[in-house]
N, C-alpha and C positions, 0 to 999 in steps of 0.2 A: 504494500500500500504506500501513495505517496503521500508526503506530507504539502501541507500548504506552503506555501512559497511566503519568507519571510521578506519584508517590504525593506527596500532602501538598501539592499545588497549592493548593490553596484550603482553609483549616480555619479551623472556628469550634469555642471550646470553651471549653464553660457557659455560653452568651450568655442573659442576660435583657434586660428592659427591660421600663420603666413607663412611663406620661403620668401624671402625677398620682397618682390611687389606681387608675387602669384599668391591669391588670398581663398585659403585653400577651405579652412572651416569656419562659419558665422553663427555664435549664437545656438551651440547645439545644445540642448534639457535633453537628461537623456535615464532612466531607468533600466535596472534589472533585476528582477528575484532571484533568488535563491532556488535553485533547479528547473527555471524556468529556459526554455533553448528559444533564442531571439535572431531570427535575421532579416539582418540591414540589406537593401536591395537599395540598387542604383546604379545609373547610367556608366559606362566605362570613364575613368576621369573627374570623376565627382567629389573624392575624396574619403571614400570608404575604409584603404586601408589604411592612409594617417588615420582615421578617427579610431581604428581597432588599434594602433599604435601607442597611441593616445591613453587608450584603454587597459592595454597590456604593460603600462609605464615605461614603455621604449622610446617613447617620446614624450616630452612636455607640452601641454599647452599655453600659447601666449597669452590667453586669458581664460577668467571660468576655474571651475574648482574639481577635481578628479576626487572622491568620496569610495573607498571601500570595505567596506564591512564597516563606519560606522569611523573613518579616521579618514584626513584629507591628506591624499598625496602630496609633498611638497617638490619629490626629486623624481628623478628615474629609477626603475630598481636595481637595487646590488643583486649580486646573484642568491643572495638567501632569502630576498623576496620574492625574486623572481620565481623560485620554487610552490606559490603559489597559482603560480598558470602554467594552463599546456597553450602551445603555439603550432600550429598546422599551416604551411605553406601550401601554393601552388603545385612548387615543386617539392618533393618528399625530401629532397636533401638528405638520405640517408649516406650512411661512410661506404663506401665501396669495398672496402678493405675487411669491414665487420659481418658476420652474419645478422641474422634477421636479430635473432635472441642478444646477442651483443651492441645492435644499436640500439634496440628496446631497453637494453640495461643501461645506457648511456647515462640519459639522466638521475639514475641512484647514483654513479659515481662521482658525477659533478656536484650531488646535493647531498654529499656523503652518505647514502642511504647504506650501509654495510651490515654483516652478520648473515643470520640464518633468513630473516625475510626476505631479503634482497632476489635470490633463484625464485621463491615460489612467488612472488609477485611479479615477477616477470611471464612466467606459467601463465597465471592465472590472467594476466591482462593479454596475453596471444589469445588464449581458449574465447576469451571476451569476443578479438575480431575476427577470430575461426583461421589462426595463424599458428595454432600449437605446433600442428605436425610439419611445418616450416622452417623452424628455431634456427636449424640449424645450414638455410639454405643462403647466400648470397644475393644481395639487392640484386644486379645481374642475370639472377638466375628466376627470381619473377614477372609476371605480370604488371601494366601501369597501375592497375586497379590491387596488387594484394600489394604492391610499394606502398602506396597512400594507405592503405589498413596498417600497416608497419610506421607509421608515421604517425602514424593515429595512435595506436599503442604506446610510441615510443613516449609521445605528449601526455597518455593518461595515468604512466606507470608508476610514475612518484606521486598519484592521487593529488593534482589539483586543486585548488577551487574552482576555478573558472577554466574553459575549455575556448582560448577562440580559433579561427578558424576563416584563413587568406582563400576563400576562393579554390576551395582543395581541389575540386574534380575540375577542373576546366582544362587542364591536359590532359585526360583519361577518352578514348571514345565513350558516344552516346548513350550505347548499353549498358556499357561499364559502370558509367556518370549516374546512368539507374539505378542499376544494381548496389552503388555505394552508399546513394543516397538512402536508401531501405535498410540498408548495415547501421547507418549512420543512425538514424532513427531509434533502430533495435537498439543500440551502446546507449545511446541517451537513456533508453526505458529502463536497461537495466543497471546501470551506473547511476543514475538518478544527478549526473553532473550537469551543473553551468554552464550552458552552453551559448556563445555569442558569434554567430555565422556571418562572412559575408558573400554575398551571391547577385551574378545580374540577370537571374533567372528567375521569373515571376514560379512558375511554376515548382522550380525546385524552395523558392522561400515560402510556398505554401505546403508543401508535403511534410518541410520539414519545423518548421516556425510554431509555434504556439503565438509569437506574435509577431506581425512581420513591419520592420520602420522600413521608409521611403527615404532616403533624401532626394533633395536636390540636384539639380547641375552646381558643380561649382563657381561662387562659392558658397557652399553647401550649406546648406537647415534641412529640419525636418519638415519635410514634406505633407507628411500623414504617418499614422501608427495605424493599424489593423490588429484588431485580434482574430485568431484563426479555431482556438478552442476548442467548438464541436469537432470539429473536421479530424480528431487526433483519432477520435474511435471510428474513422471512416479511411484512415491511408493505412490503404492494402494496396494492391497492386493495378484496382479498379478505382482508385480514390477521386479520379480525374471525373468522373460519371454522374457526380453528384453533384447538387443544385446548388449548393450552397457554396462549392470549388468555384464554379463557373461565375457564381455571381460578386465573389470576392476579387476575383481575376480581372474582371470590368472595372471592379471601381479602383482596384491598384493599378491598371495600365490607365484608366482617367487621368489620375492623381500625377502618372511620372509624364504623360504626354501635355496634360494641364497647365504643370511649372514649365514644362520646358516654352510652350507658347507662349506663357504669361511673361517669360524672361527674355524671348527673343523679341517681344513687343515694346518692351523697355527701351 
């Protein structure tokens, strides 16, 4: 059984930031619960992954306050904070050189995680993304689609708080991009982790979203938030089918074709 989602987990409020004169985020209010999986959609170039950046204290914001679990960030993180996120790229960035079970162990050894736990929580988080009988194979010697499950794992092995997540399937074929998205799901139901996604896929931020934010074109605000809620006991493999998919899909592609008119009319 889950529990309720406890409020004020993760808050951003009024975050901007620039590079230069390129003024990348304005003004972003931004929430998240506590095992709640949230993603952010928007146009290529929008500033998605600064704001997950932002979020994951890899970057600062030039203004606006970063709040988590109830303390305001003031820096970037050191690496003992940073131990409280996992980070999933595009690209899996796994070691060439390591097996599956050895870059999964990465991060215990960088967060000093050592002893007797260290083997069976590695176990135990392959079995998670159906990568046990793998352990001992060579990024190399995989699929695009069980690299990125390895990458996944390797993110969730020193148990997290928060899970986010650069756009992982966009290198993988179409099928594949399916099929992850469904795994992806499953790890969330049963890790019960924080999940914060980004995606320029209407439809995979509804499969996978409990709530899905909008931004803008850059420079970026919130466009719209959407909750997606019912729809979790309805994604199966037919989840596209339903009334309630299609009619959410209209008003989030409104919403991103909306701003963009509304900004080029300026």
């Amino acid at each position: 059984m889950r529990l309720g989602p406890k409020k004020n987990f993760f808050v951003l409020e009024n975050i901007s930031k620039s590079y230069g004169e390129n003024h990348v985020l304005t003004e972003i209010t931004l929430y998240v619960n506590e095992g709640e999986f949230v993603c952010i959609l928007g146009n290529t170039g929008c500033g998605k992954s600064t704001l997950l950046k932002i979020m994951g204290g890899i970057e600062l914001p030039d203004e606006g306050k970063v709040i988590f679990q109830g303390t305001p960030r003031e820096r970037k993180n050191t690496p003992a904070s940073q131990s409280c996120f996992g980070m999933v790229f595009q690209k899996d960035q796994l070691m060439d050189w390591r097996t599956v079970y050895e870059n999964v162990r990465f991060p215990l050894e960088i967060f000093g995680v050592n002893g007797a736990d260290g083997p069976s929580r590695v176990e135990e988080i392959l079995d998670v993304v159906g990568l046990k009988k793998f352990g001992n194979l060579y990024p190399r010697e995989l699929s695009g689609g069980m690299r990125q499950r390895a990458a996944i794992a390797r993110s969730l092995v020193h148990d997290p708080n928060v899970l986010f997540l650069d756009q992982p399937f966009d290198a993988v074929d179409a099928i594949s991009r399916k099929a992850l998205s469904f795994e992806l799901l499953d790890i969330w139901r049963k890790t019960s982790k924080t999940i914060v996604m980004i995606t320029n896929s209407i439809d995979e931020a509804l499969l996978l979203g409990g709530r899905v934010v909008v931004m803008s074109d850059a420079p970026s605000s919130i466009a719209g938030t959407f909750e997606v809620g019912l729809l979790h006991k309805e994604k199966t493999g037919d989840f596209r089918e339903s009334q309630a998919f299609w009619s959410l899909r209209r008003k989030i592609r409104q919403t991103l074709e909306c701003r963009q008119l509304c900004e080029e009319a300026v």
